[in-house]
Structure formats: structure tokens, C-alpha cells
C-alpha positions in Angstrom: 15.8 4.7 12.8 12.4 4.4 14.7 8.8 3.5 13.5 5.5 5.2 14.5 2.1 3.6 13.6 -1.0 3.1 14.8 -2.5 -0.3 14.2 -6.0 -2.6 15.0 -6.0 -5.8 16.6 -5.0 -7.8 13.2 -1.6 -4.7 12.3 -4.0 -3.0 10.3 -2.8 0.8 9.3 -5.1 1.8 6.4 -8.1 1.1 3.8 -8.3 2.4 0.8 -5.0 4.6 1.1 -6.8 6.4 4.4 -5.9 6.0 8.3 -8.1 3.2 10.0 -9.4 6.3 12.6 -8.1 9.5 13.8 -7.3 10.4 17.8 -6.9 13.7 18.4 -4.6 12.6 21.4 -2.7 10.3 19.0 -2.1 13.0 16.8 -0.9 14.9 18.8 1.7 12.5 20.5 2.9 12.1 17.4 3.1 15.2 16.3 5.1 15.9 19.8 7.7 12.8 18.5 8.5 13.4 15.7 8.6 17.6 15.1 12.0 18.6 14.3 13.3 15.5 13.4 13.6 13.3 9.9 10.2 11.4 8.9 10.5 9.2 5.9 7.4 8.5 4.4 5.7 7.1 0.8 4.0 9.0 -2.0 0.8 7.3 -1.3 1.2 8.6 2.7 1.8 12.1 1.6 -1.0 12.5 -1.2 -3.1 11.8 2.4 -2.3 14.3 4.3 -3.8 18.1 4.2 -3.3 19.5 0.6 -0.6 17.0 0.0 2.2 19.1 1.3 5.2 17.4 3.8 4.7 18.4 7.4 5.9 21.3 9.0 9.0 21.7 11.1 10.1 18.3 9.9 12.5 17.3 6.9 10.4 15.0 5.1 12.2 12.2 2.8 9.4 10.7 0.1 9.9 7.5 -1.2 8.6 7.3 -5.0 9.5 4.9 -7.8 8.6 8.2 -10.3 12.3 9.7 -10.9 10.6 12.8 -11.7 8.3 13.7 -8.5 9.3 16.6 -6.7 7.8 18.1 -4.0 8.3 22.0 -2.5 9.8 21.7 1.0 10.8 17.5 0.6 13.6 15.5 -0.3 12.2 12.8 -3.1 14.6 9.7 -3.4 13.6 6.9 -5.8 14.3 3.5 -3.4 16.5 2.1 -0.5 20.3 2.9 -1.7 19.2 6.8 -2.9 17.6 6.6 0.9 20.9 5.6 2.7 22.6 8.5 0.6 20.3 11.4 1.5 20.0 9.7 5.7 24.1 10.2 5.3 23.8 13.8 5.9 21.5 13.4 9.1 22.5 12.7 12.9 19.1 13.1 14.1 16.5 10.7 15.0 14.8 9.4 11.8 10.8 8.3 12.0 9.8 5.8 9.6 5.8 7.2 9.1 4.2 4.9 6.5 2.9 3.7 4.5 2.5 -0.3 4.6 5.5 -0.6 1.5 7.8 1.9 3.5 7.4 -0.1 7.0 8.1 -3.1 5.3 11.0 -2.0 3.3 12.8 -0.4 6.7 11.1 -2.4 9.8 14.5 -4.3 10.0 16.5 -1.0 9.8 14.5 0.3 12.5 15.6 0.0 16.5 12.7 1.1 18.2 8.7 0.9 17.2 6.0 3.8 18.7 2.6 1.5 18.1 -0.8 3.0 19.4 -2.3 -0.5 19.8 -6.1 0.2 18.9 -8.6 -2.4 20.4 -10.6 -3.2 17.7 -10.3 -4.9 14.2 -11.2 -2.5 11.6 -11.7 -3.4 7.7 -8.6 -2.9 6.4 -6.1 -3.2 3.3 -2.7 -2.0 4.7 -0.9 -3.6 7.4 2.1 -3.2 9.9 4.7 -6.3 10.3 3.0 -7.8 13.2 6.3 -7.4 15.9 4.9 -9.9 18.2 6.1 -12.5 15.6 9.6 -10.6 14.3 12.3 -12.4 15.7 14.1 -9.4 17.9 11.0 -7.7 18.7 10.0 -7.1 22.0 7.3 -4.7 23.7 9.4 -3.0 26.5 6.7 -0.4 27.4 3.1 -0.2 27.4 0.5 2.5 28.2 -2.4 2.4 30.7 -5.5 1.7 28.3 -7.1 5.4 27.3 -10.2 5.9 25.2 -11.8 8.4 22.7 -15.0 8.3 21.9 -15.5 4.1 22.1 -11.9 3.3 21.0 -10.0 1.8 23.5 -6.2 2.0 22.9 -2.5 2.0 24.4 0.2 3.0 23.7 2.9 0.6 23.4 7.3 1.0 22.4 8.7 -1.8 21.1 12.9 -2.5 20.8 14.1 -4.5 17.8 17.4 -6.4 19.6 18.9 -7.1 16.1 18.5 -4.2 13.8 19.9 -4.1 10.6 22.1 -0.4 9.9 21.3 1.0 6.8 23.6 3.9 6.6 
């Protein structure tokens, strides 16, 4: 299982259940990663996207405690052991997406970390583990800096040593 986020100097992800910014070139990088693989995602992470529908040419796995949310085109599971169940039936990569309860739950689970690292420090209510402090983290790759607009970011891939399997 992998994780893709983008975070601010302090882990940042969000404020008030919205990303901290939007890069066109971000977007579409991960867009490129993750289509045609598994993203697993929260409730609160889909109800932001356009319309509130899964994204396309992914199978999208929502985490919700509400036993009776469905969504067209998704597979709804209601916590971690329903979520090693439904991941049973899938070889494929697998993209932890968010939100700050989801990458919590699965950051040990995961082997590998996409961050955009954005060089600022936004106001902010959601937040990333900080891997610079997990034990078995390690940055193994890191971008040239880029910019849009005035952010300044890189892009940076992080390896967990120990992960934890969860199926």
C-alpha cells in the first residue's frame, strides 16, 4: 500500500475539509499515479471532490463509519477489518488518498509515501504523520524545487523500512 499527499511545511493537508491549494501539475502527477489502480479514501475526502462522485478509471474503496452509505461506482466498507476483506480481492497497487483519519489509520500499512512538499505553512486543520519523525521512514527521493504561481514545492518519495501488512 502507498500514500499520496500533498503537505505544508508543518504536514498540513486541509482546512475546513478543503485542500490547503491546488497545482495544476500536482494534479496531474497524481492523477498519472494513481489511474487504474485502488485509491482508498474517507467520506469526508470524497464529499470534496467534483459532484461527490469516486474518480474515474480507479476503484475507489470509501471508508465510512455509516453502515448504510453507498455510493454508485464505489466500494463502501465501514473500518479497517471490512478494508483488509474487500483489499483481499486486489493485486494491484493500492493509494491511500486521504483524508487526515484514513492516513493515520493506514500510514503504518503503507510501504512507500508520494509527498508534494509545499514551501509554505498554510492555516490548517488536517495534517499528515510527519515521516521525518516515524521510526522507518526515510526520504529516498526528492524533486528539483518547481513553482506555480509563488508556491515553491518538491516532490519528494518516502520508503517505510518496517511496514506493517494488512492483508
Amino acid at each position: 500500500m502507498k500514500a499520496i499527499v500533498a503537505v505544508d511545511n508543518n504536514w498540513a493537508i486541509g482546512f475546513e475539509n478543503d485542500l490547503l491549494v491546488r497545482i495544476p501539475s500536482d494534479q496531474k502527477r497524481f492523477r498519472t499515479i494513481t489511474t487504474g489502480h485502488v485509491v482508498v479514501l474517507g467520506r469526508k475526502t470524497l464529499d470534496g471532490f467534483p459532484n461527490g462522485l469516486p474518480l474515474k478509471n480507479r476503484t475507489n474503496i470509501i471508508l465510512s463509519k455509516n453502515p448504510n452509505f453507498k455510493v454508485k461506482d464505489a466500494i463502501v466498507v465501514d473500518g479497517i477489518d471490512s478494508l483488509k476483506e474487500v483489499l483481499k480481492d486486489y493485486d494491484d497497487d493500492i493509494f491511500v488518498i486521504g483524508g487526515a483519519s484514513v492516513y493515520k489509520m493506514l500510514i503504518d500499512y503503507c510501504d512507500e509515501a508520494f509527498v508534494t512538499k509545499l514551501d509554505y505553512e498554510y492555516q490548517a486543520d488536517a495534517y499528515f504523520p510527519n515521516l521525518d519523525e516515524l521510526p522507518g521512514w526515510e526520504m529516498v527521493e526528492e524533486s528539483e524545487e518547481e513553482t506555480c504561481f509563488s508556491i515553491e514545492y518538491t516532490y519528494q518519495r518516502y520508503v517505510n523500512k518496517t511496514p506493517q501488512r494488512l492483508v
